[in-house]
C-alpha positions in Angstrom: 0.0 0.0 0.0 1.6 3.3 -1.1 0.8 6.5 -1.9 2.3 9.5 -3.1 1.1 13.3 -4.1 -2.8 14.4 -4.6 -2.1 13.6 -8.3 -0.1 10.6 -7.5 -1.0 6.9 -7.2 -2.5 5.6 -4.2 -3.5 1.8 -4.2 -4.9 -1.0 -1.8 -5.2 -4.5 -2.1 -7.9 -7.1 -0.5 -7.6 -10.6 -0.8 -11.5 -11.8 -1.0 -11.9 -15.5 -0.5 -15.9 -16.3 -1.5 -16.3 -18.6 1.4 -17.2 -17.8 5.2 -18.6 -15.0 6.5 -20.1 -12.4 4.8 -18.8 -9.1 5.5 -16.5 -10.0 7.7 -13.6 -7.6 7.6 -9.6 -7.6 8.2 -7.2 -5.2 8.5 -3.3 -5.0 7.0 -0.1 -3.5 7.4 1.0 -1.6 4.5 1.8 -3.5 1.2 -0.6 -6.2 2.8 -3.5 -6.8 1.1 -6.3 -6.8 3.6 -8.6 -10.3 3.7 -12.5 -10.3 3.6 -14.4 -13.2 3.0 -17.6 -12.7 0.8 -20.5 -15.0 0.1 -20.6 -17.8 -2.8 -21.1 -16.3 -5.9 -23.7 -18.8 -8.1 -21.3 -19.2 -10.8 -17.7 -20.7 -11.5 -16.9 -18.7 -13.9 -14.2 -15.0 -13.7 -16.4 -12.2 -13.8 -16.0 -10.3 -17.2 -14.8 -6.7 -17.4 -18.2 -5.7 -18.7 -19.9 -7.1 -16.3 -18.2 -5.6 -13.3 -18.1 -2.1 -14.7 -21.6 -2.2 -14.9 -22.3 -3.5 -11.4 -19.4 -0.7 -10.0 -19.6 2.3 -12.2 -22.8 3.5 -10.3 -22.1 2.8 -7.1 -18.0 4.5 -7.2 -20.0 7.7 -9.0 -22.5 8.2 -5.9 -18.7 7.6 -3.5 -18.2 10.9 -6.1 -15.1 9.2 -8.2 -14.7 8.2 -11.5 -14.0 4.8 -13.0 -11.2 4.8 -15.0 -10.2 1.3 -16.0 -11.4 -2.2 -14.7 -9.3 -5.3 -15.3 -10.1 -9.0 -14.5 -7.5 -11.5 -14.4 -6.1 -14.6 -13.9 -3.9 -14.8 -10.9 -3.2 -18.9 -10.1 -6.1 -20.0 -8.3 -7.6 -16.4 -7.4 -8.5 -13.9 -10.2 -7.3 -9.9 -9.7 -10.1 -7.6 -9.9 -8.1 -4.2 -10.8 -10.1 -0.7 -10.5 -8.4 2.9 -11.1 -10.4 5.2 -9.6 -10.1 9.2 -9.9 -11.7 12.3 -8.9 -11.0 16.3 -9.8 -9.8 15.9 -5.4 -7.4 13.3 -6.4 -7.3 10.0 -4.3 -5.6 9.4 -0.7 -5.1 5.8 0.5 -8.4 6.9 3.2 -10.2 7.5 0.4 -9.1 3.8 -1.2 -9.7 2.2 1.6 -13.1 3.5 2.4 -13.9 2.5 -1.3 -12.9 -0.8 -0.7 -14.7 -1.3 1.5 -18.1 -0.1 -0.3 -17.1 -2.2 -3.7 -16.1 -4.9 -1.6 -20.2 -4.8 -0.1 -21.3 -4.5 -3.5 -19.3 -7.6 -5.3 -20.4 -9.6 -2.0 -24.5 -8.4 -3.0 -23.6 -9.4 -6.5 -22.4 -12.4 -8.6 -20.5 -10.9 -10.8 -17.0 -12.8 -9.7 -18.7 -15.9 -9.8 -17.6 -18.2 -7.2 -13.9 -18.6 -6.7 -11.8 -16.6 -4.9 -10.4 -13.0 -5.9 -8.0 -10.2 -5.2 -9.5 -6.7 -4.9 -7.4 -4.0 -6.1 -8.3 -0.2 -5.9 -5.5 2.3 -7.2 -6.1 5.7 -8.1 -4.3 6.5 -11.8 -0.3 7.4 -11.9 1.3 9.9 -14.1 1.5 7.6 -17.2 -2.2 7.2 -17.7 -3.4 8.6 -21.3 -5.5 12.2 -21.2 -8.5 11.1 -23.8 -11.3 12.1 -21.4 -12.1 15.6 -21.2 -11.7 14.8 -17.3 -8.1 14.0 -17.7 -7.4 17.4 -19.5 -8.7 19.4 -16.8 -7.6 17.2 -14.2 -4.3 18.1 -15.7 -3.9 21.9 -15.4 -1.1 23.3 -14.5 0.8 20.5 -15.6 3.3 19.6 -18.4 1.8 17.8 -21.6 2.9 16.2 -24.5 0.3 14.6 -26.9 0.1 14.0 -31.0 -1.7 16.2 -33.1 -4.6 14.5 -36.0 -2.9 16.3 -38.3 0.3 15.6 -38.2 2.9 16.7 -35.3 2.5 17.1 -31.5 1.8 19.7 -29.1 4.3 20.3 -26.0 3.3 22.8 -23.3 1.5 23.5 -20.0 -2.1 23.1 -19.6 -4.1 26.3 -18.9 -8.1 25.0 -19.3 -10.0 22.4 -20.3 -13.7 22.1 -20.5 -15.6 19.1 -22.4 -14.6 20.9 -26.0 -11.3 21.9 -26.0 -7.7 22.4 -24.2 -5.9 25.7 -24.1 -2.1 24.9 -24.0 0.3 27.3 -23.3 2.9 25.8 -25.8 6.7 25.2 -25.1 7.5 23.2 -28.2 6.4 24.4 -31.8 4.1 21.3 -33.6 5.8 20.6 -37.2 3.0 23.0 -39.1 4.2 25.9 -36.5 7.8 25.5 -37.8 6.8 25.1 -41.2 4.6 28.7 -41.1 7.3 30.2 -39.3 10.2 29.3 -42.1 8.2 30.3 -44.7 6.9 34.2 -43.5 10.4 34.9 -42.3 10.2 34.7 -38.9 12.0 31.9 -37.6 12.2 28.4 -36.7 11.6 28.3 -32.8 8.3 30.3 -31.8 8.1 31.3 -28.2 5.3 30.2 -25.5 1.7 30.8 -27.0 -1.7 30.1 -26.1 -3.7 27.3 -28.4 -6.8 26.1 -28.5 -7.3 22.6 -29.3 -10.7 21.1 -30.0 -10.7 17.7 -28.1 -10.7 16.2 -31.8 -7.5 17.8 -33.3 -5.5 15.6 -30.5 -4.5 12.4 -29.8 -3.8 10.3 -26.4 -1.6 13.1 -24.5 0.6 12.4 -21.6 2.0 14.1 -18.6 5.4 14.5 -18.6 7.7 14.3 -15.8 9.3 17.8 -14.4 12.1 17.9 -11.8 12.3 21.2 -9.7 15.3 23.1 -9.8 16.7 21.9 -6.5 15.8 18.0 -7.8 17.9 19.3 -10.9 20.8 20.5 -9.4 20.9 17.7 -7.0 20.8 15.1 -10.0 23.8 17.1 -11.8 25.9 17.6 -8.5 28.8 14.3 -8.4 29.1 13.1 -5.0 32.8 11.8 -4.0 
């Protein structure tokens, strides 16, 4: 069990045996996955992906998060239920393990894992997950982006706004049509910082890049003896 910053990765594991007694709880140490038996399910069979996020999705919208990705697999004789989970607050390991806790009540009222035993996962997203959503953009102001353009090029910069549209980038790196205009009227190859709009549809699967501060910097370039 680990967490990091708001916009980090927080993440909690429960190992759910479907024998014994229903809603019994357990507790764990850090990177311990916490037991709690549930109820036989009526089935033998995994549950599918579909399946769970139909079950899920409503009740980890009313908790006020968002869904982000389920995952159902094999694991030896258990399967791994995996949810990411987000919200525009970001996600603390309280707020994981209270959700746990409220998906773990709702798998155990459903049948959806059928009737072997499974591993319960809940982790909020880390810095490499894709920005498709219009959530994910605004979710990531303030922050350094990097995404492909659909016509051709990418985009580097920080993003300013984002509503269900469109982005506005403040942009660090020219896209290959910028460079092109700029050659051709005279006025340079390397643009400074402007603001862009992008409709949602003029980019691709953007990602958050990385930035070290300038103490982490100097720290990384300074040789120790």
């Amino acid at each position: 069990m680990s967490a990091s910053s708001r916009r980090g990765r927080a993440r909690r594991g429960r190992d759910v045996p479907r024998t014994g007694a229903r809603g019994a709880t357990g507790s764990a140490a850090p990177g311990h996955p916490a037991a709690q038996p549930g109820r036989t399910g009526q089935t033998g069979r995994t549950g599918s992906t579909a399946a769970v996020r139909r079950l899920l999705e409503p009740v980890i919208e009313t908790a006020g998060y968002d869904l982000e990705d389920v995952t159902v697999t094999a694991a030896g004789r258990r399967s791994l239920l995996r949810l990411v989970v987000d919200s525009d607050d970001g996600v603390s390991l309280d707020d994981v393990a209270t959700l746990s806790r409220t998906v773990s009540a709702a798998l155990d009222d459903g049948d959806v894992m059928g009737a072997g035993p499974y591993v319960l996962e809940v982790t909020s997203p880390g810095v490499d997950r894709p920005l498709t959503e219009p959530r994910h953009w605004r979710r990531a102001t303030g922050r350094l982006v990097r995404a492909p353009l659909t016509a051709g090029g990418h985009i580097e910069g920080r993003v300013v706004s984002a509503d269900a549209e469109a982005v506005v980038i403040d942009i660090a790196v020219p896209t290959a049509n910028d460079t092109a205009r700029r050659r051709g009227s005279g006025t340079g190859s390397e643009p400074g910082p402007a603001l862009r709009r992008f409709g949602l549809g003029e980019l691709g699967r953007g990602r958050v890049l990385v930035e070290f501060s300038r103490d982490e910097a100097a720290d990384l370039g300074t040789d120790e003896d």
